[in-house]
C-alpha positions as CSV (number, residue, x, y, z in Angstrom):
1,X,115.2,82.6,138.1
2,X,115.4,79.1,136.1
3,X,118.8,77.4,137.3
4,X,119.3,74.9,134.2
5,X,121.2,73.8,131.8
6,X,119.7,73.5,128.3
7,X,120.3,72.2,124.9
8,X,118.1,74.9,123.6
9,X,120.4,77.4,123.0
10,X,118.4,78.3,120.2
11,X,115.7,79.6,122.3
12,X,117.6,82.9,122.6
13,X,118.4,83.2,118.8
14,X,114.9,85.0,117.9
15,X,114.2,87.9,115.3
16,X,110.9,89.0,117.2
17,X,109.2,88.7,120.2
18,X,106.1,90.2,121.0
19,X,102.5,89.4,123.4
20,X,100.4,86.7,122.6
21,X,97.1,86.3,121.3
22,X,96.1,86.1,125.0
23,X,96.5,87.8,128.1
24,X,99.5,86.2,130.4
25,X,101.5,84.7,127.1
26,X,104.5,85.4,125.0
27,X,105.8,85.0,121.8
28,X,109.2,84.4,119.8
29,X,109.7,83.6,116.1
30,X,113.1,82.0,114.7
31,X,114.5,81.2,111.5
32,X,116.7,78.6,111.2
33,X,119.5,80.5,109.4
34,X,119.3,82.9,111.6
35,X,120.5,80.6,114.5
36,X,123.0,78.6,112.3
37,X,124.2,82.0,111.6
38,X,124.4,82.9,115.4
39,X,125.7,79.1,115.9
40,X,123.3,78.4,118.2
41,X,122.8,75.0,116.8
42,X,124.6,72.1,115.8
43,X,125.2,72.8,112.0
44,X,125.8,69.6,110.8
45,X,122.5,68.5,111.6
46,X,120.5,71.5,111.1
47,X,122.1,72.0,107.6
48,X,121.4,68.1,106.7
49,X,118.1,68.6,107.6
50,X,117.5,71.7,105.3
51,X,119.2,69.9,102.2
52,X,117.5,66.4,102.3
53,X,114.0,68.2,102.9
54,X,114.8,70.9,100.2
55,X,114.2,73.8,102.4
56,X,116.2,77.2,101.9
57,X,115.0,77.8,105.4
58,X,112.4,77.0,108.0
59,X,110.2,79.6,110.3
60,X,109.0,78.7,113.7
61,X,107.2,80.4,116.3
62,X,107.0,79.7,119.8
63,X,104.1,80.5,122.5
64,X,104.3,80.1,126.3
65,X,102.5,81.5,129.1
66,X,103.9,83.3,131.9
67,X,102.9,86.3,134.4
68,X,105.6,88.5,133.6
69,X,108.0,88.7,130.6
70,X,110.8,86.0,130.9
71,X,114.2,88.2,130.6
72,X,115.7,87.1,127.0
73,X,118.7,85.3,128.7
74,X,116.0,83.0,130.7
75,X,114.3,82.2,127.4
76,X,116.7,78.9,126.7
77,X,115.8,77.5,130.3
78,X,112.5,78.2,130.3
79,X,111.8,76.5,127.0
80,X,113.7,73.3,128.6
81,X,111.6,73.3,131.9
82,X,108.5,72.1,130.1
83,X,106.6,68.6,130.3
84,X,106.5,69.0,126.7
85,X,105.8,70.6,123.1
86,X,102.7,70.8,121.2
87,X,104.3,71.3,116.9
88,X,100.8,72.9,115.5
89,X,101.4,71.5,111.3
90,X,99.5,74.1,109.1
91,X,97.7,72.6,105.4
92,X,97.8,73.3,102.0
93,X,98.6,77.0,101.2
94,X,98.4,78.3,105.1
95,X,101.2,79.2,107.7
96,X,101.7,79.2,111.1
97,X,99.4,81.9,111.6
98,X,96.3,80.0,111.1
99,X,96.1,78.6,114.3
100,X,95.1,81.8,115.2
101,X,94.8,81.9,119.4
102,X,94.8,77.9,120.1
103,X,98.4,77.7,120.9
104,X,97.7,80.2,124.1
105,X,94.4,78.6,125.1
106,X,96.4,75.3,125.0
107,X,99.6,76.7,127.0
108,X,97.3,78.7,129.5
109,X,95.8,75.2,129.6
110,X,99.4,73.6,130.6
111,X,102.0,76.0,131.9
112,X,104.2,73.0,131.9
113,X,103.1,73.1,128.0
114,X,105.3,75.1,125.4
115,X,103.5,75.6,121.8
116,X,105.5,75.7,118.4
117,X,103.5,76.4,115.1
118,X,105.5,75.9,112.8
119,X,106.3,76.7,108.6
120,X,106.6,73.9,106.3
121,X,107.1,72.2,103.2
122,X,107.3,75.3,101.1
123,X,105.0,77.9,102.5
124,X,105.3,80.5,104.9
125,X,109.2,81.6,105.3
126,X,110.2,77.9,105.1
127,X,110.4,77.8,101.1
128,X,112.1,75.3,98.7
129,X,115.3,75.4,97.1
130,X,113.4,74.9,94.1
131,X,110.0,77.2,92.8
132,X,108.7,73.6,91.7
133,X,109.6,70.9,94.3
134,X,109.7,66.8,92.9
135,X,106.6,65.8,94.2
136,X,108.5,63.3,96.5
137,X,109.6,66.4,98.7
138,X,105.9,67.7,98.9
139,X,103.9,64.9,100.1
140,X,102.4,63.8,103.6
141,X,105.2,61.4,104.3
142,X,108.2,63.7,103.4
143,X,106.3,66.8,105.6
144,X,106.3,64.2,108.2
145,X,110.1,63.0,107.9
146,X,111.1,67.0,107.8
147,X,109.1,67.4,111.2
148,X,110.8,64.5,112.7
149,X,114.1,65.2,111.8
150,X,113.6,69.4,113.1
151,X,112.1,68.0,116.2
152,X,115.9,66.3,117.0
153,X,117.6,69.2,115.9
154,X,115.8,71.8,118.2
155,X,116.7,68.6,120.7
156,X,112.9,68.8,122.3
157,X,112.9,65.3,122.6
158,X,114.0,64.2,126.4
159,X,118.3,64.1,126.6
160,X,120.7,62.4,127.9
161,X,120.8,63.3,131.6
162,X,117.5,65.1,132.1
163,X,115.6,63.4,134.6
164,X,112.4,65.0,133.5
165,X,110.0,63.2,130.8
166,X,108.7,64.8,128.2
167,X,105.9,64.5,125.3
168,X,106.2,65.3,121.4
169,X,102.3,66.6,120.4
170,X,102.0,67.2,117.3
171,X,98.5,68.5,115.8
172,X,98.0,69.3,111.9
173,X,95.3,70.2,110.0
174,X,94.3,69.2,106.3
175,X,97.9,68.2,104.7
176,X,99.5,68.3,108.3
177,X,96.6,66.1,109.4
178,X,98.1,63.8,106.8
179,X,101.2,63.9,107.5
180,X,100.7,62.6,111.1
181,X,99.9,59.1,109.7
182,X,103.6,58.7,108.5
183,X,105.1,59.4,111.9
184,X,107.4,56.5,112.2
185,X,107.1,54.8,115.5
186,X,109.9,53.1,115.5
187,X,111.7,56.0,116.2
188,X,109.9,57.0,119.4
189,X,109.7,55.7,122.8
190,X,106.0,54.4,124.5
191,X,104.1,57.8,125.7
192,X,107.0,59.9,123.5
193,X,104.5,61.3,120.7
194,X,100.6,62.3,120.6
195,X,99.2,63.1,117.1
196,X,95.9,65.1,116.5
197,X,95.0,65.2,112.8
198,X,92.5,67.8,112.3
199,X,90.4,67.2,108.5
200,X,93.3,65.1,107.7
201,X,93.1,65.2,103.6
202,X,94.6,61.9,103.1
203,X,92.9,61.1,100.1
204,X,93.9,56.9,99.6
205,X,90.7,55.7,98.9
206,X,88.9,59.0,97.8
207,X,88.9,58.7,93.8
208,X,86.4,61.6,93.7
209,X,88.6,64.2,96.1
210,X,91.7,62.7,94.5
211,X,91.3,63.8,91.0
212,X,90.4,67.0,92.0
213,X,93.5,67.6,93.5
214,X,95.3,66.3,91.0
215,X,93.4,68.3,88.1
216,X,93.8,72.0,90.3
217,X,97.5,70.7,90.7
218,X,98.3,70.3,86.6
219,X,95.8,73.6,85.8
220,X,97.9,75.6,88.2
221,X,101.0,74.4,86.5
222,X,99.8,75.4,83.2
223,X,99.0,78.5,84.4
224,X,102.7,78.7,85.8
225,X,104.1,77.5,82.0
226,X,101.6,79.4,79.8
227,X,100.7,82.9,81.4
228,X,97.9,83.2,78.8
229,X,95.8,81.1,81.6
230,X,96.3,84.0,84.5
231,X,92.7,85.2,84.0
232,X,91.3,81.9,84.5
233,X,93.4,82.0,87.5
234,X,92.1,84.8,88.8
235,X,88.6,83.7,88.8
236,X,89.4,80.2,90.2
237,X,91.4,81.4,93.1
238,X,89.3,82.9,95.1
239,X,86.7,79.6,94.6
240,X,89.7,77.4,96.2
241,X,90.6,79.7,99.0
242,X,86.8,79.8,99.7
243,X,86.7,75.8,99.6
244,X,90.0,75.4,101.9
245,X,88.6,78.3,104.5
246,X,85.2,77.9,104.8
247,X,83.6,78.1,108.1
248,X,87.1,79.8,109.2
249,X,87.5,83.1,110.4
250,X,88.3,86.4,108.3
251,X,91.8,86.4,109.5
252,X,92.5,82.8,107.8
253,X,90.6,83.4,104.9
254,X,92.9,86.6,104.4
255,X,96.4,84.4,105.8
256,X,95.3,81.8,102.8
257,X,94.8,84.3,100.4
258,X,97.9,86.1,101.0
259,X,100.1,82.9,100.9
260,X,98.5,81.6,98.0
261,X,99.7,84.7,96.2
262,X,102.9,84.5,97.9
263,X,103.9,80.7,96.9
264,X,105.6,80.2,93.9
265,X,102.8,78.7,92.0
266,X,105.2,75.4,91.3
267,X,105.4,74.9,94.6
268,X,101.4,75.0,95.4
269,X,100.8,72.7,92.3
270,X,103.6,70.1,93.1
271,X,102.1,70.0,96.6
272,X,98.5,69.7,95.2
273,X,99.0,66.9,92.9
274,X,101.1,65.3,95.6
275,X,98.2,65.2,97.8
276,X,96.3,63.7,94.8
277,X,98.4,61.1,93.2
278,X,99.6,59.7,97.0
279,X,99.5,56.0,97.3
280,X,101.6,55.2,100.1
281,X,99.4,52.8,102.2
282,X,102.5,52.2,105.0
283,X,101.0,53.3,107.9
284,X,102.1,52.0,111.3
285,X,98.2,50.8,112.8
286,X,99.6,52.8,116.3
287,X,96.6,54.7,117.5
288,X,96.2,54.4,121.2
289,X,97.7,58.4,121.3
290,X,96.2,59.3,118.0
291,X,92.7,61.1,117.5
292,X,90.9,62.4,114.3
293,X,88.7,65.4,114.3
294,X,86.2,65.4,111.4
295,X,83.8,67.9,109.9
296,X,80.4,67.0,108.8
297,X,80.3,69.9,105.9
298,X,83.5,69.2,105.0
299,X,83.6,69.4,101.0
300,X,87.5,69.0,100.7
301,X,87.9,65.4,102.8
302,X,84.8,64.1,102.7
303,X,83.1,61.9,104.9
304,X,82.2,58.6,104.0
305,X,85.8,58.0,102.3
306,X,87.4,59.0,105.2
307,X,85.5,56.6,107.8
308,X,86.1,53.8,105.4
309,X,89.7,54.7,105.2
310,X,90.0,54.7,108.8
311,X,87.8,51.6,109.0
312,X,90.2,49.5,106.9
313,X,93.3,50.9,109.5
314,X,91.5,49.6,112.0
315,X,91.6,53.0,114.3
316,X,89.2,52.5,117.6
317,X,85.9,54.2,117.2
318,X,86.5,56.2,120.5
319,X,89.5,58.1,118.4
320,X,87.7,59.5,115.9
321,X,85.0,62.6,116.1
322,X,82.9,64.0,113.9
323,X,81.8,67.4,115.0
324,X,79.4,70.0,113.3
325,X,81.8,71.9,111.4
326,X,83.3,72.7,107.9
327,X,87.1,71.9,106.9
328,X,88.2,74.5,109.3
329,X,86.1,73.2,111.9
330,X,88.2,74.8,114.5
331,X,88.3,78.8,113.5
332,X,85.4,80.6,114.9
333,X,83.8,82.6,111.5
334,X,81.7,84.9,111.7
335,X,78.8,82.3,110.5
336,X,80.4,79.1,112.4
337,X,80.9,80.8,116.0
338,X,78.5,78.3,117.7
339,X,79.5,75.6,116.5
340,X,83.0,76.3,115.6
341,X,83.5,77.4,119.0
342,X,82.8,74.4,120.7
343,X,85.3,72.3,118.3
344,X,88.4,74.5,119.0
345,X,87.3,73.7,123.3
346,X,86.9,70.2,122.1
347,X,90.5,70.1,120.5
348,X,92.3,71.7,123.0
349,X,90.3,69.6,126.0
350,X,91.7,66.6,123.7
351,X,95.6,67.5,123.4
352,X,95.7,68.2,126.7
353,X,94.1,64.9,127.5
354,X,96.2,63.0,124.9
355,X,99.9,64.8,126.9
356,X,98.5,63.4,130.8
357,X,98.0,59.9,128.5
358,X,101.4,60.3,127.2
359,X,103.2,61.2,130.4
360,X,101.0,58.5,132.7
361,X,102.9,55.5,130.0
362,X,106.1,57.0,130.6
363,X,105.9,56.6,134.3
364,X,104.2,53.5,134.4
365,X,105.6,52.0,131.1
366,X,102.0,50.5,130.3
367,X,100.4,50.8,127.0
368,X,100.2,47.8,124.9
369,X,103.5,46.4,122.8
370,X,105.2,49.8,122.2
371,X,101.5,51.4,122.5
372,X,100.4,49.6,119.1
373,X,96.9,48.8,118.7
């Protein structure tokens, strides 16, 4: 039995709890009203978090590998006694099912590893206040801020008194991908945070990409305004599920399509024309714990924008890879398994490979000025 004390009361605050995708691992999922209503968080916090982001709620679920089933009262501990987190960051219209089994390949990978995927900014359970968000709530750097800021209120960062260091990894696909550039490294300590951004759609210099977002962002809003438009809908739909999925598996081609019908649509066109109409070129140049995963059929973030793009931020070579794949270059479909295979190994070899990174500055307090460059 774990003898320690831990700020994540949380941990024992879940609505479910069932077997992971993989043998030896275990699952909870959490709601962030449901622990404020069990006050098993700081409310203050929690609460200020929820109302700056414009969240109603937020939905998390955590994955962890273990031979036997940790007794609920052990789950708080447990959680604590970790070298670190890896926050999986969904895209545009998923949830934090898409990740499918890669948070218990990468926890069976690192015991000492816990794995959150996580809801955000508007899909899944964590919804908006509002059915159509200011576009300022629904971009890449707000998602990022939100993640930040729920990061110190679930207190994963290393605390006051605990003598054990511990890394932040966060990995996001497509809109999450994006997100990851706005971390703000100010706020972290060197060998603190890892970033993985996976097809990242950050669309700066893309004109082409751009304005296609930006046009499926005001069509869906007409259709929201003027119902007349549904049919048209209907038979654009399942053109942009087929774009954002393909090369994925049946299971996230179904989680998309699901979600998309579940979203208010003001919410899925705010967030499309926010990824469109971004222009926020403040981006810390910190990359010595950052990668980029690109696919080579990618139609949604295309190619040759996205290497200039990175070319101009100056990112090292050695951190970027460009793997025979589709957007979802990670989910083994059924027409992708060869090749889609070998990306999700690659991307798990690499998060694990980025934490050891992380954790070898913390103990020898080498990496550049802060780990910039």
């Amino acid at each position: 039995m774990l003898n320690i004390r831990s700020p994540h009361n949380w941990a024992t605050g879940f609505f479910q709890r069932e077997p992971g995708e993989l043998p030896n691992t275990h699952t909870a999922s959490y709601r962030m009203s449901d622990i404020l209503a069990k006050g098993l968080l700081e409310p203050p916090i929690a609460r200020a978090m929820l109302h700056d982001s414009g969240l109603a709620d937020m939905l998390w679920k955590v994955t962890w590998a273990e031979d036997f089933e940790t007794p609920d009262a052990e789950l708080s501990a447990r959680f604590y006694d970790a070298d670190g987190y890896v926050i999986f960051i969904h895209g545009w219209t998923g949830n934090h099912s898409i990740w499918e089994d890669m948070p218990g390949m990468l926890v069976r990978g690192n015991r000492r590893l816990i794995a959150i995927s996580v809801d955000h900014n508007g899909f899944g359970q964590s919804r908006f206040l509002e059915e159509s968000p200011r576009l300022d709530s629904c971009c890449p750097p707000s998602a990022m801020a939100t993640m930040e800021r729920w990061v110190n209120a679930l207190k994963l960062r290393r605390q006051p008194g605990d003598p054990n260091r511990k890394v932040i990894n966060f990995v996001g696909h497509s809109m999450g991908g994006a997100a990851l550039f706005y971390l703000n490294p100010i706020r972290w300590d060197m060998g603190e945070e890892t970033r993985y951004a996976l097809a990242p759609a950050l669309l700066l210099n893309d004109t082409v990409h751009r304005a296609f977002f930006n046009t499926m962002g005001i069509g869906i809003s007409l259709v929201d305004r003027l119902r007349i438009f549904e049919p048209v809908e209907n038979l654009i739909k399942p053109n942009m599920v087929s774009a954002v999925c393909e090369g994925s598996s049946n299971f996230v081609r179904q989680a998309h399509t699901r979600q998309y019908d579940e979203t208010p649509r003001g919410t899925t066109s705010a967030t499309f024309r926010a990824m469109g109409l971004l222009q926020n070129w403040e981006i810390a140049h910190k990359w010595d714990l950052f990668r980029v995963m690109l696919g080579h059929k990618d139609t949604l973030v295309g190619l040759t924008p996205m290497m200039d793009m990175l070319s101009d931020m100056e990112v090292p070579a050695g951190h970027v890879r460009v793997v025979a794949g589709s957007h979802y270059m990670f989910s083994v479909g059924p027409d992708t398994v060869f090749q889609h295979a070998q990306n999700r190994e690659l991307v798990v070899e690499d998060v694990l490979e980025l934490h050891n990174r992380a954790l070898e500055q913390q103990k020898s307090g080498r990496g550049g000025s802060r780990g910039f460059g």
